[in-house]
PyMOL Python script that loads the backbone (N, CA, C, O; Angstrom):
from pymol import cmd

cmd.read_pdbstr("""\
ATOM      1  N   UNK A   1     108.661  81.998  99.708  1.00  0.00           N
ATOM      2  CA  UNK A   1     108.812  83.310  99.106  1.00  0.00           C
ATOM      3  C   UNK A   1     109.384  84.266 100.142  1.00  0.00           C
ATOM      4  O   UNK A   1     109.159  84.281 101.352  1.00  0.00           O
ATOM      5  N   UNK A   2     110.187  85.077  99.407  1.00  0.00           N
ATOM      6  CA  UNK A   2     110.427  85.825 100.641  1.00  0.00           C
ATOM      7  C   UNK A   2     111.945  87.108 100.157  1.00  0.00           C
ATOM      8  O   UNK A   2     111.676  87.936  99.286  1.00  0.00           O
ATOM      9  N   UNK A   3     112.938  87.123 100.588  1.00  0.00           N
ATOM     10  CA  UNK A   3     114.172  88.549 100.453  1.00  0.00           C
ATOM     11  C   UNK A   3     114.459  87.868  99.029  1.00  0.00           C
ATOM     12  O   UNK A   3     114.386  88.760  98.184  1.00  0.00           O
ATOM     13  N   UNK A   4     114.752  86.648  98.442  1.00  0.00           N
ATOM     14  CA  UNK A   4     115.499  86.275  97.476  1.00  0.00           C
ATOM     15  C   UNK A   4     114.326  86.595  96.098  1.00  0.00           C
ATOM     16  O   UNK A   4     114.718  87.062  95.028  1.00  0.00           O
ATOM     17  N   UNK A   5     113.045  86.290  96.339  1.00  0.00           N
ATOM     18  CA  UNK A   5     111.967  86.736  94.967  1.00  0.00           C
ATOM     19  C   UNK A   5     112.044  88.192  95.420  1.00  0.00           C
ATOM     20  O   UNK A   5     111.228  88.802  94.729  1.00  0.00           O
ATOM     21  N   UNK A   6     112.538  88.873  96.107  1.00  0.00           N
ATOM     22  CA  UNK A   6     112.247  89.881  95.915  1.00  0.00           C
ATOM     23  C   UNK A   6     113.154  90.673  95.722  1.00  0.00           C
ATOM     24  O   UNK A   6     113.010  91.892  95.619  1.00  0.00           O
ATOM     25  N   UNK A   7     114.599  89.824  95.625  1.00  0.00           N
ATOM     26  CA  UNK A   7     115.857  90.820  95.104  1.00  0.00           C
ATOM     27  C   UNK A   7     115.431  90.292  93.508  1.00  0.00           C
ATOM     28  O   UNK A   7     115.295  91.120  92.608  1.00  0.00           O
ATOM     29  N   UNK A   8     115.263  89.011  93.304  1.00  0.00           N
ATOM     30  CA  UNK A   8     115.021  88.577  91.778  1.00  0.00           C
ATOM     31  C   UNK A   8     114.092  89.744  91.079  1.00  0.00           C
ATOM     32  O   UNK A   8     114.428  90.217  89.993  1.00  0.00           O
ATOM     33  N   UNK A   9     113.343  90.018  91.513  1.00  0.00           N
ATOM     34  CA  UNK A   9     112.447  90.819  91.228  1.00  0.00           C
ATOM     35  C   UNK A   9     112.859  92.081  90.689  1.00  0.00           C
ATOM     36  O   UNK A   9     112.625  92.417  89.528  1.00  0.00           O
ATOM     37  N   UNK A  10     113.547  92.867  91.628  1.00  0.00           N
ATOM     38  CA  UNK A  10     114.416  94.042  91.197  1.00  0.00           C
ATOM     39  C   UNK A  10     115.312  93.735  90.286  1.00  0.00           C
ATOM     40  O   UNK A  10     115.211  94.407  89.260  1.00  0.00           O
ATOM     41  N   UNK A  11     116.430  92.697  90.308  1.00  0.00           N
ATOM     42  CA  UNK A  11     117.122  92.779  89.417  1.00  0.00           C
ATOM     43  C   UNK A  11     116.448  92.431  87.750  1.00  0.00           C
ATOM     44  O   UNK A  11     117.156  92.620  86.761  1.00  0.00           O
ATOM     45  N   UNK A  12     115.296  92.013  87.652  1.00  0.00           N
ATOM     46  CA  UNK A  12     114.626  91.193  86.816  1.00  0.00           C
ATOM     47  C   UNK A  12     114.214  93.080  85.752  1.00  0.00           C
ATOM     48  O   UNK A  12     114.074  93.165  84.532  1.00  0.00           O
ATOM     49  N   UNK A  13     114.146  94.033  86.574  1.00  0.00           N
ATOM     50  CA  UNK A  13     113.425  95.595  86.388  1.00  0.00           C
ATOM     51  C   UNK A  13     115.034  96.393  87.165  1.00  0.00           C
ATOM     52  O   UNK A  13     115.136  96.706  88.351  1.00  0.00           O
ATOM     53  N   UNK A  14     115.944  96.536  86.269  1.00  0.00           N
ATOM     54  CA  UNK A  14     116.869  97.192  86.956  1.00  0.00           C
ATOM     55  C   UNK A  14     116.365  98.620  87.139  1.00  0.00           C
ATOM     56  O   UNK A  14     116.633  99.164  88.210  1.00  0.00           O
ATOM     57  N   UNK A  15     115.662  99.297  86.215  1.00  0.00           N
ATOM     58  CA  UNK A  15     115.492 100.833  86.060  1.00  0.00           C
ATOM     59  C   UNK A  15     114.022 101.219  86.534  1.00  0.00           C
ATOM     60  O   UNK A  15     113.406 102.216  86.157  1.00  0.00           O
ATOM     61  N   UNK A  16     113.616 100.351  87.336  1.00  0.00           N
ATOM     62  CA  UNK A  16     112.140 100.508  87.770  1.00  0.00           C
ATOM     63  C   UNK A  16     112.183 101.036  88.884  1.00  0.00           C
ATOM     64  O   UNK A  16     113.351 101.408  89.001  1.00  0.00           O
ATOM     65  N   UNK A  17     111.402 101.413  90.154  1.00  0.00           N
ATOM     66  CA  UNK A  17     111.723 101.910  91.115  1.00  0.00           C
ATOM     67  C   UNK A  17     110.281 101.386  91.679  1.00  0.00           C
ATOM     68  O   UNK A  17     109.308 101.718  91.002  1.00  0.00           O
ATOM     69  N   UNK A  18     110.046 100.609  92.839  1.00  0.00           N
ATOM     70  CA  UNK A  18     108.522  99.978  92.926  1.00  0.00           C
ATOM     71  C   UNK A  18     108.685 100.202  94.443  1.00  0.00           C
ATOM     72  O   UNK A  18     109.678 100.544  95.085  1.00  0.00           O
ATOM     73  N   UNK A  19     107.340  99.891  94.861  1.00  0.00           N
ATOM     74  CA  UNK A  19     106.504 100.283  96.631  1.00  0.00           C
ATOM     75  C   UNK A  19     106.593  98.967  96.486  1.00  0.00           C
ATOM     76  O   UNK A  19     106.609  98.104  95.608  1.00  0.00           O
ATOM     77  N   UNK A  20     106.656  99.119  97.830  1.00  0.00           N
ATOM     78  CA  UNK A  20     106.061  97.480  98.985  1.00  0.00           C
ATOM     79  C   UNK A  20     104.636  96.858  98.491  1.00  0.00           C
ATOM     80  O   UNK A  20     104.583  95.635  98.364  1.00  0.00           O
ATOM     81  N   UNK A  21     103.389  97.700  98.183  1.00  0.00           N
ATOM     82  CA  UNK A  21     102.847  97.581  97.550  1.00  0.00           C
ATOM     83  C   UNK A  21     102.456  96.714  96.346  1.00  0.00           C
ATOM     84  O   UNK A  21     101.662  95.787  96.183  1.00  0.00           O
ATOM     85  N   UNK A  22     103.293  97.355  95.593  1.00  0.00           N
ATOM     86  CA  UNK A  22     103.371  96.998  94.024  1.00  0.00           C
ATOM     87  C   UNK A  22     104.398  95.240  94.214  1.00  0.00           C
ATOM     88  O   UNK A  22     103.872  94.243  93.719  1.00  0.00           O
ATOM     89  N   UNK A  23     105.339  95.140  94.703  1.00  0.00           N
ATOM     90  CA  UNK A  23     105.909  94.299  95.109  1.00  0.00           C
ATOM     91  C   UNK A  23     105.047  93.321  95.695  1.00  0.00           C
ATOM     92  O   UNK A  23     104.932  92.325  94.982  1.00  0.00           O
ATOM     93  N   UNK A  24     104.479  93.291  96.643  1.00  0.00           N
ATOM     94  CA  UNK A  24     103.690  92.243  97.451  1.00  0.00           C
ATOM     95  C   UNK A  24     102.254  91.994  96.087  1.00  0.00           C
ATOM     96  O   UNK A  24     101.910  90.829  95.888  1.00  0.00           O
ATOM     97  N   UNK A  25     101.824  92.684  95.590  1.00  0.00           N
ATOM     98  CA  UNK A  25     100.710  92.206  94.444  1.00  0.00           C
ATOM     99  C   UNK A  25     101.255  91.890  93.265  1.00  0.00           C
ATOM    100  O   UNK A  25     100.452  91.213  92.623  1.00  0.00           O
ATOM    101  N   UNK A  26     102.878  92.185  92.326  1.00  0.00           N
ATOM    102  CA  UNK A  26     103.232  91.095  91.649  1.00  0.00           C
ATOM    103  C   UNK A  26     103.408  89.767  92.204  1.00  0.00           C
ATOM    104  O   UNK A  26     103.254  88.734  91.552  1.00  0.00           O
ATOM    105  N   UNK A  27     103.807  89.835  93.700  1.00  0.00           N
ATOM    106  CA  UNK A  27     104.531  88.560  93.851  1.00  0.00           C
ATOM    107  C   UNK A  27     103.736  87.705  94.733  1.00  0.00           C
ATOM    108  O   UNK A  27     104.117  86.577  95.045  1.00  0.00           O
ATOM    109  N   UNK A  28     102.678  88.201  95.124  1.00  0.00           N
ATOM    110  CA  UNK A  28     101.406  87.660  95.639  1.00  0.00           C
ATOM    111  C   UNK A  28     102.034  86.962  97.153  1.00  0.00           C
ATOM    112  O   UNK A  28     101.945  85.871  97.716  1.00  0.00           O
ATOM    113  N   UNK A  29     102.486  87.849  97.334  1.00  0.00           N
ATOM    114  CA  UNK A  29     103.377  88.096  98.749  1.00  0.00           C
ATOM    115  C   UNK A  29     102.220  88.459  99.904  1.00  0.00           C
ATOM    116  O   UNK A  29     101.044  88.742  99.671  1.00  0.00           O
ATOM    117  N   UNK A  30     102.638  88.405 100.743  1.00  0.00           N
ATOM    118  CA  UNK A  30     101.810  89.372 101.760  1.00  0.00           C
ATOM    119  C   UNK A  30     102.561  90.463 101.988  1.00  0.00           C
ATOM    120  O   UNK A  30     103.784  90.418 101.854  1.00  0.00           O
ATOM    121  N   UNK A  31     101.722  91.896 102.469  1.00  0.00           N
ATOM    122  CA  UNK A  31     102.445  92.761 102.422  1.00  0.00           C
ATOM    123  C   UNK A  31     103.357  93.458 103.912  1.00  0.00           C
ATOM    124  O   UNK A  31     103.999  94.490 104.106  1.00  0.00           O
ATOM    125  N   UNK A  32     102.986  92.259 104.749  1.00  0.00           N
ATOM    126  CA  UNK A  32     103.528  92.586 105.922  1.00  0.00           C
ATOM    127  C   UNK A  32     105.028  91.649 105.619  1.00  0.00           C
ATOM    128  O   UNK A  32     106.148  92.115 105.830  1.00  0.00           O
ATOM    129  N   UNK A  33     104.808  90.477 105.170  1.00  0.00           N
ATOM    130  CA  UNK A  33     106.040  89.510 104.354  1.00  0.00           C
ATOM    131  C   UNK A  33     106.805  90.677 103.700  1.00  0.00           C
ATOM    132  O   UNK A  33     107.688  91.042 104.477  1.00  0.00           O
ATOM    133  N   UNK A  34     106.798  91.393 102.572  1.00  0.00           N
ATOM    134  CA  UNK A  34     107.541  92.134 101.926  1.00  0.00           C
ATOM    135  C   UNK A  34     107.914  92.831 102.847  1.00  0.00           C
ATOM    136  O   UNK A  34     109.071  92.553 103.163  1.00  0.00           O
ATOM    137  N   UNK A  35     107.287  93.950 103.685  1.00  0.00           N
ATOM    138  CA  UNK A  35     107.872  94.967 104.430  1.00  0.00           C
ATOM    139  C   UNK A  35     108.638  94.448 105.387  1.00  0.00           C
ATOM    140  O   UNK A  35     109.333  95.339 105.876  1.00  0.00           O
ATOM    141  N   UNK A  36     108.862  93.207 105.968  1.00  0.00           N
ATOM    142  CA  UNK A  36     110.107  92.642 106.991  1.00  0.00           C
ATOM    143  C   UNK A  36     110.747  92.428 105.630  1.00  0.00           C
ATOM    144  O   UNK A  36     111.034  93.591 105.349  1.00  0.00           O
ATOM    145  N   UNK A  37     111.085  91.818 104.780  1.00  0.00           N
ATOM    146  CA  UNK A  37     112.092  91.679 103.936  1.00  0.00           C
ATOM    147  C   UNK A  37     113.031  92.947 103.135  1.00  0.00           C
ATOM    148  O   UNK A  37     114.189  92.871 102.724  1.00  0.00           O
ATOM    149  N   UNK A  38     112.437  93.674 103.104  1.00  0.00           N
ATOM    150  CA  UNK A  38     112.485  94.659 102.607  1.00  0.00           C
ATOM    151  C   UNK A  38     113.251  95.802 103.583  1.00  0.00           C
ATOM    152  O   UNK A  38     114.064  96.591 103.102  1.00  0.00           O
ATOM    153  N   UNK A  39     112.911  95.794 104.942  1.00  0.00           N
ATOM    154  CA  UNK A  39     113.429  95.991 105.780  1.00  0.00           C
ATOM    155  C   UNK A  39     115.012  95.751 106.223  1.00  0.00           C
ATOM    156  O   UNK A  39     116.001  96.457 106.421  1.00  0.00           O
ATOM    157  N   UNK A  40     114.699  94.457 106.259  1.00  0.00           N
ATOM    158  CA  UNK A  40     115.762  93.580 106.853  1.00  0.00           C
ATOM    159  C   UNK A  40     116.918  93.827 105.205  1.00  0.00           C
ATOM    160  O   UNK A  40     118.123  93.729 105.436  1.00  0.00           O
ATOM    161  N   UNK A  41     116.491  94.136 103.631  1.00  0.00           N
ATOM    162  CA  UNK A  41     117.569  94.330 102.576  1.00  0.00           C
ATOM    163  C   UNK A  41     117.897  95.391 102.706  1.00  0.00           C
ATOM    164  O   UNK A  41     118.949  95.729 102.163  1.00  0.00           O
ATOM    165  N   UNK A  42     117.135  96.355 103.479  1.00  0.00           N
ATOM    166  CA  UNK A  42     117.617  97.606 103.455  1.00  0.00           C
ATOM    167  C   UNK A  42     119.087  97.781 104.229  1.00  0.00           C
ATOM    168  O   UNK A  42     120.107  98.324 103.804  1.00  0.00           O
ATOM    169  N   UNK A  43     118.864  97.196 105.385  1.00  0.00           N
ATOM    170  CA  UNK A  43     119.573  97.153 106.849  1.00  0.00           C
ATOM    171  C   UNK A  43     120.847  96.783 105.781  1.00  0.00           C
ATOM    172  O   UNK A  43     121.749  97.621 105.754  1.00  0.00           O
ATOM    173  N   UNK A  44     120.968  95.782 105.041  1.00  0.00           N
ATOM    174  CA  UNK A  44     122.117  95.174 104.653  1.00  0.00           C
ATOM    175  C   UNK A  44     122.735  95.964 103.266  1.00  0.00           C
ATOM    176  O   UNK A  44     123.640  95.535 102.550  1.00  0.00           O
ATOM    177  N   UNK A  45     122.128  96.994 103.129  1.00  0.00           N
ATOM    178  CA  UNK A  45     122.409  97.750 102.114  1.00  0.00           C
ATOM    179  C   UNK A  45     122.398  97.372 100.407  1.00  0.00           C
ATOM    180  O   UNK A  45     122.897  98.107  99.555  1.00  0.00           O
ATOM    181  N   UNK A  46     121.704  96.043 100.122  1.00  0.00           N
ATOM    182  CA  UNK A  46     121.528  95.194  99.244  1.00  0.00           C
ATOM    183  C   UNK A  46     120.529  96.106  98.166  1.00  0.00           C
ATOM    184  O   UNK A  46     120.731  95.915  96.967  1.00  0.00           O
ATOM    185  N   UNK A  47     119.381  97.162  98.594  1.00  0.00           N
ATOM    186  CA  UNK A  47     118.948  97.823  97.837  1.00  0.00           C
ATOM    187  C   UNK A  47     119.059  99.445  97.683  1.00  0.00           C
ATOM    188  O   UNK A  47     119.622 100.054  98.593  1.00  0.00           O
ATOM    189  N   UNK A  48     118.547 100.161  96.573  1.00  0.00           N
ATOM    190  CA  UNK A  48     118.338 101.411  97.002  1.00  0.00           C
ATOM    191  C   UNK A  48     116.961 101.733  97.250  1.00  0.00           C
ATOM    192  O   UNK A  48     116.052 101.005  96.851  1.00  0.00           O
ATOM    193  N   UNK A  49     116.746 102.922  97.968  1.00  0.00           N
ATOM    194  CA  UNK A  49     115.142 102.971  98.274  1.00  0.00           C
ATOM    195  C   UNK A  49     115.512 104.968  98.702  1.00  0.00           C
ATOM    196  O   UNK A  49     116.509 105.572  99.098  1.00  0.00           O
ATOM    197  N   UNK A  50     114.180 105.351  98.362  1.00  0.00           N
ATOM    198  CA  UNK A  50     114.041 106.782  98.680  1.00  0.00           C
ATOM    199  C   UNK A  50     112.372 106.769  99.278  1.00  0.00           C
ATOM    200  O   UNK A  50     111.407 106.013  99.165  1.00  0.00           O
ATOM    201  N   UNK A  51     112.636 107.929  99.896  1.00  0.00           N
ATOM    202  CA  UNK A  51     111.647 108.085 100.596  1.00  0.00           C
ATOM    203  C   UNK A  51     110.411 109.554  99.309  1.00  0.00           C
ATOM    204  O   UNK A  51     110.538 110.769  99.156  1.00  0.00           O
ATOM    205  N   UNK A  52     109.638 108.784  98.858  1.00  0.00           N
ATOM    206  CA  UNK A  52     108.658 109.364  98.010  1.00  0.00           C
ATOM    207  C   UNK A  52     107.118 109.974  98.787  1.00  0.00           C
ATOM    208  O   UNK A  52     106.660 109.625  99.875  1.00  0.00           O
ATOM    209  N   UNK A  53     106.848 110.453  98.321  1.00  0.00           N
ATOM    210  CA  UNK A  53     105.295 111.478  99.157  1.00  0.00           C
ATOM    211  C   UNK A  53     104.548 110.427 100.260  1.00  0.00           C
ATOM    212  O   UNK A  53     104.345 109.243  99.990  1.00  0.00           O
ATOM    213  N   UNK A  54     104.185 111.043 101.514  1.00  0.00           N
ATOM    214  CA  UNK A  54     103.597 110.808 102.118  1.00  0.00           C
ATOM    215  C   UNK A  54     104.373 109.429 103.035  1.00  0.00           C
ATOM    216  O   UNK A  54     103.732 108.500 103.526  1.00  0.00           O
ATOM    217  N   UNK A  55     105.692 109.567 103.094  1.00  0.00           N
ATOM    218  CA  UNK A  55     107.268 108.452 103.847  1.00  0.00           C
ATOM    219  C   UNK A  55     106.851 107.392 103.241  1.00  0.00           C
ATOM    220  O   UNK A  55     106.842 106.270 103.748  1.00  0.00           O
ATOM    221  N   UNK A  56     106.440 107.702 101.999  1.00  0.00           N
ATOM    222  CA  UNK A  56     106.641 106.349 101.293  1.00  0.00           C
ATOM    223  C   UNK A  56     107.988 105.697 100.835  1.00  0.00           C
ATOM    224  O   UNK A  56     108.921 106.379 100.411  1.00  0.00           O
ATOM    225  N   UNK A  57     108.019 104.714 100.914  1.00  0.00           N
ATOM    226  CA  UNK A  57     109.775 104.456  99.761  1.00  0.00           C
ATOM    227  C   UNK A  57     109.509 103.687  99.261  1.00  0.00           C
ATOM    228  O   UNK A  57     108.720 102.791  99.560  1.00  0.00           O
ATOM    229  N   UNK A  58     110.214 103.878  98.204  1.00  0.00           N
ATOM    230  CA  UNK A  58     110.559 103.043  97.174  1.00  0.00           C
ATOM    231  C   UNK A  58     111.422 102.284  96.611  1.00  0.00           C
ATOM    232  O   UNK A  58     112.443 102.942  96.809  1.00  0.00           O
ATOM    233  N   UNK A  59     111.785 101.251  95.979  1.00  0.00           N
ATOM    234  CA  UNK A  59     112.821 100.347  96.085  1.00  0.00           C
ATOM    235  C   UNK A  59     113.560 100.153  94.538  1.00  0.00           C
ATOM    236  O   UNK A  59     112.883 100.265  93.516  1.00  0.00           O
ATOM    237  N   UNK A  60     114.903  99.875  94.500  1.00  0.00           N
ATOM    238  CA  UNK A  60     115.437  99.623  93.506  1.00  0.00           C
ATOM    239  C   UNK A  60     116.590  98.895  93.534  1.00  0.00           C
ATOM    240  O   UNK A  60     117.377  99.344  94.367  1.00  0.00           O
ATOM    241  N   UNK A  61     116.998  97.921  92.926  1.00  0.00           N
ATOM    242  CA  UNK A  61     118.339  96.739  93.468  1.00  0.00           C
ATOM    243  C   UNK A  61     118.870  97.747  93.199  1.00  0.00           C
ATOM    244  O   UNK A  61     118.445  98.627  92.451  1.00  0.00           O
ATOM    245  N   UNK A  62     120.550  97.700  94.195  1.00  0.00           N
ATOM    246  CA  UNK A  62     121.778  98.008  94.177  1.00  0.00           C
ATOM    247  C   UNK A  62     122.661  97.495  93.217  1.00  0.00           C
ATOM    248  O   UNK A  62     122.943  96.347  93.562  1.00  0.00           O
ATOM    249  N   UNK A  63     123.435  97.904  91.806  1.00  0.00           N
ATOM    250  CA  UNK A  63     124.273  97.169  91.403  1.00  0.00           C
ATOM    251  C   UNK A  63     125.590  97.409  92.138  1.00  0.00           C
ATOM    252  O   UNK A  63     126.585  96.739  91.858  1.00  0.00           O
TER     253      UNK A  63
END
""", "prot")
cmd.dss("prot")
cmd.show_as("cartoon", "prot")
cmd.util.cbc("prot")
cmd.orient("prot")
């Protein structure tokens, strides 16, 4: 498990917008696993993500 269930994931919810969080407990991920992946999709510009209350962000595939 790992960057690829978790682009599936987004694209699976195009109009959703989800936390690292919410991500790592659908996908029964760990949540330190998601946040390097998540990381590392950001870097590559593969998702969108905003920064929501308290430097949270949030994630959404890139079409």
């Amino acid at each position: 498990m790992g960057q690829q269930d978790i682009i599936d994931k987004l694209k699976d919810n195009p109009i959703k917008w989800f936390t690292s969080k919410e991500l790592s407990q659908e996908l029964g991920i760990s949540i330190g696993s998601v946040t390097m992946s998540l990381k590392k999709l950001r870097e590559s510009r593969a998702l969108k993500f905003q920064t929501s209350k308290r430097n949270m962000f949030r994630y959404m595939y890139r079409r």
